[in-house]
Every structure is written in structure tokens, then in C-alpha cells.
N, C-alpha and C positions, 0 to 999 in steps of 0.2 A: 548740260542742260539744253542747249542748239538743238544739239543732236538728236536728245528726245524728243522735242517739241517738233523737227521735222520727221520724223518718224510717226509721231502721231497724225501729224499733214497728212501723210502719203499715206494712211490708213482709212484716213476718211474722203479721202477727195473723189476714189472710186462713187462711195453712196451720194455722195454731192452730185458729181456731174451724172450720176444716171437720175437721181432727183429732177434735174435742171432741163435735162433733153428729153423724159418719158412724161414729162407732166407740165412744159414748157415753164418759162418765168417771165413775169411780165417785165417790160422795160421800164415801167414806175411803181417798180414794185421795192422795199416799200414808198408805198407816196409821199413825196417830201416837197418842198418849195424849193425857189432859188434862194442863194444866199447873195450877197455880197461877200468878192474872199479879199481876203485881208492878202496882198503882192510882196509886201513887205517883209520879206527873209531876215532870220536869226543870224546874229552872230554865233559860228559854227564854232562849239568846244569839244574837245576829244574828252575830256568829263561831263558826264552829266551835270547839270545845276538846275534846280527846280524853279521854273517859271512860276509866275503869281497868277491868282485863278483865273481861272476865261482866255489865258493864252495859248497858243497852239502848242502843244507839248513837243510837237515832231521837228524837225531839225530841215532844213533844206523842205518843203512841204510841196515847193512846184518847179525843184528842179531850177532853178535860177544858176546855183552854183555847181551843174552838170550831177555827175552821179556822188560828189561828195555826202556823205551820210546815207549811203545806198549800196547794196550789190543785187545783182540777179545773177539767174539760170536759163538757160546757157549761158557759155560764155559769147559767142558771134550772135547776130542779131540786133545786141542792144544799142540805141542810140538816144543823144538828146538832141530833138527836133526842136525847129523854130517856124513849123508848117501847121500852124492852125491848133496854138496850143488854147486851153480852156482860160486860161490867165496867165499875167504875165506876159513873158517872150521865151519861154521855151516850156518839154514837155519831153515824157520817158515814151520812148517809143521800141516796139520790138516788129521786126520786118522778117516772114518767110519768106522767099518765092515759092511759087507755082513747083508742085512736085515733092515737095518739103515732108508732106505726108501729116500726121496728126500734131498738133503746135501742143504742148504744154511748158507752160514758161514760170515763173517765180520771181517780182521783185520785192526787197524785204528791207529796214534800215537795218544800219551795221551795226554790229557791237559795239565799238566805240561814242554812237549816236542813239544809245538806247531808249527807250520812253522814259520818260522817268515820274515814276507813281508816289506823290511824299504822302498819301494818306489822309492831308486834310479835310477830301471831298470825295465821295463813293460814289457820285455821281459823274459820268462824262459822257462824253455825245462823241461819235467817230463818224469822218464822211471822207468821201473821195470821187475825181472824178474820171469815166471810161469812155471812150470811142473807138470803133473799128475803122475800117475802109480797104476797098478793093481796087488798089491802084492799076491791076491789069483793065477794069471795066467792069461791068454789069457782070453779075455774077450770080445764081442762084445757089444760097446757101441751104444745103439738106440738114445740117447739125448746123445750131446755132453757137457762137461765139460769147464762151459764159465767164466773166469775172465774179469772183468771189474772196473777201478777205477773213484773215484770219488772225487775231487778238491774243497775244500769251503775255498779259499784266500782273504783276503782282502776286503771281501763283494761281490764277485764273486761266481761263480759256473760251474765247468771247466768236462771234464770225460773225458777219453779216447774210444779208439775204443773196440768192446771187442775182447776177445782173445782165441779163443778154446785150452784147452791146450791139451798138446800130451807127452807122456814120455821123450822128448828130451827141455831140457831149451830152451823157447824163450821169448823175448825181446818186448814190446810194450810201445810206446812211443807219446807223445804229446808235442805241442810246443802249448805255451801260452802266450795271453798278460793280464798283470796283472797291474791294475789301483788302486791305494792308496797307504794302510799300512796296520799294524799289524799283530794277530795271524793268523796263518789258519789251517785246518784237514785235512788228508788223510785218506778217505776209500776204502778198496779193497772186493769186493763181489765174492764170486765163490759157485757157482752153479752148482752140478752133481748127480749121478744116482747111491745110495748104495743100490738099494732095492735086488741086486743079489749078488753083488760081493765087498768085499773090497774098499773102494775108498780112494788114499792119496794125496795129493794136496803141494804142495811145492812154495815158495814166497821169492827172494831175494834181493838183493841188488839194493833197492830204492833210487833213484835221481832225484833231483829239484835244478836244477843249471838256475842263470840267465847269459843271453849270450849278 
């Protein structure tokens, strides 16, 4: 079932990222406000168990407890920083240098930390939050730096808007309805430009709350 649903990914990401760069995307797009995020991390179980309604369904959500209930792609690159995270004291960070050539990266939770969908509410709301920066310096970017996630609940297939990011943390968010039960995935894809300059890409505090 993984294996499908990253198959299906890599079939669409093509029409995504030419979406994103031939027709730009705004950075508050869609428009959303600040929240208050709740810093306050799960007790981490290698089974699911269904939280009670309006709590974050996601496991580890800001990285507090490093990359437990998480894997990405690549495997080099990946780090948990404590440099300017969106909340909390840390944050998922992936680093190219300069020369790297075109970045496409993937962080997703694990199997073991799956979402877990009990059915009682079809409604749910997903956000999360992005930033970039160019630790060589000033840099002009020709292709913009696009996150964009991707939603497999329940037997559904959900994804957000994408998100150009920018060195200042912002927020993109989805509301969804969600039909059945069981486990589900989050992936998150970001896509940028190392073939000159350094590129560091930063990912916080994930939420999937039903309302």
C-alpha cells in the first residue's frame, strides 16, 4: 500500500512543480491566520491509539523527540536543528551545499506512527509549518523553493496548496473531509535550486486536528 501511494506521488509531483513555477504560488496562499501551536508532544506509541477529538492526531508534530515517528529522503542531509525553529526548541531541517544541483527531498511519518482515522468526524483541518534560507548569503533565486504536502487517510487522497517558501516561517493549511477509518500517511516534498548556492529548507510543527 506505501509503495502505491509513493508511486502515485512521483506521478504527480511532475504536474505540481510545473503548476508552481509556470504560474508562481503565492506565499499566503491559502490565506490563513496565526495559530497558537500547542509545544506539548505525545506520548510516542509504536501502536496507534485514537486521540479524542480536536487533538493533534500526529505523533512527534515539532520534532521535540528528533526524527522518532518520521523518516525522509535522502538519506545525508537530514538534521534536527535548534536554529530558529517555528516553536518549541527544535525543527526538521535538510541542508544541500552549493553545487548539489536540483534538491527534491521527501519527509513522511513512519509506519509505525501512522495517523490514525477512527471515523467519528469527517471533518479535519491539516497545517504545517515551512522556511527556507541561504546560509552562503544573498542569493538570487531563478526557480522558486516549493513545499507541498500530501494526505493518504482513510482510502482517500487529500494535498495541500503548494507553498513557496521564504526565510521568514509560514503556515499552509487544508481543511478536509475524511470518509471511513484507519491508518493514514503524511508526505511533505520540497523542491529547490542547489546548483549555486547552499540551500536549507526547515519543517515544523504538524497538525491534523478534527473539528
Amino acid at each position: 500500500m506505501r509503495a502505491f501511494f509513493q508511486a502515485l506521488l512521483a506521478s504527480l509531483i511532475g504536474l505540481a512543480l510545473l503548476l508552481a513555477i509556470g504560474f508562481g504560488c503565492s506565499s499566503d496562499s491559502p490565506t490563513v491566520s496565526d495559530v497558537s501551536i500547542n509545544n506539548d508532544q505525545p506520548e510516542l506509541n509504536e501502536k496507534p491509539v485514537a486521540p479524542g477529538r480536536g487533538e493533534n492526531l500526529i505523533d512527534n508534530p515539532g520534532f521535540e523527540y528528533g526524527f522518532s515517528c518520521w523518516q525522509y529522503s535522502p538519506d545525508a542531509g537530514w538534521s534536527i536543528s535548534t536554529d530558529n525553529p517555528h516553536g518549541g526548541e527544535k525543527c526538521a531541517r535538510y541542508t544541500a551545499p552549493g553545487g548539489s544541483g536540483w534538491v527534491n527531498v521527501e519527509l513522511y511519518n513512519a509506519d509505525y506512527c501512522c495517523v490514525h482515522i477512527d471515523g467519528n468526524s469527517p471533518r479535519y483541518r491539516f497545517s504545517y509549518w515551512g522556511r527556507m534560507e541561504r546560509p552562503d548569503g544573498a542569493y538570487t533565486d531563478s526557480i522558486p523553493t516549493v513545499a507541498w504536502a500530501w494526505l493518504f487517510l482513510a482510502g482517500g487522497t487529500y494535498h495541500t496548496s503548494p507553498m513557496q517558501l521564504t526565510e521568514s516561517w509560514q503556515r499552509v493549511s487544508a481543511e478536509l473531509t475524511v470518509t471511513g477509518s484507519g491508518c493514514g500517511w503524511i508526505w511533505v516534498q520540497v523542491i529547490g535550486d542547489a546548483n549555486e548556492a547552499t540551500l536549507a529548507v526547515a519543517l515544523d510543527d504538524f497538525e491534523l486536528r478534527s473539528y
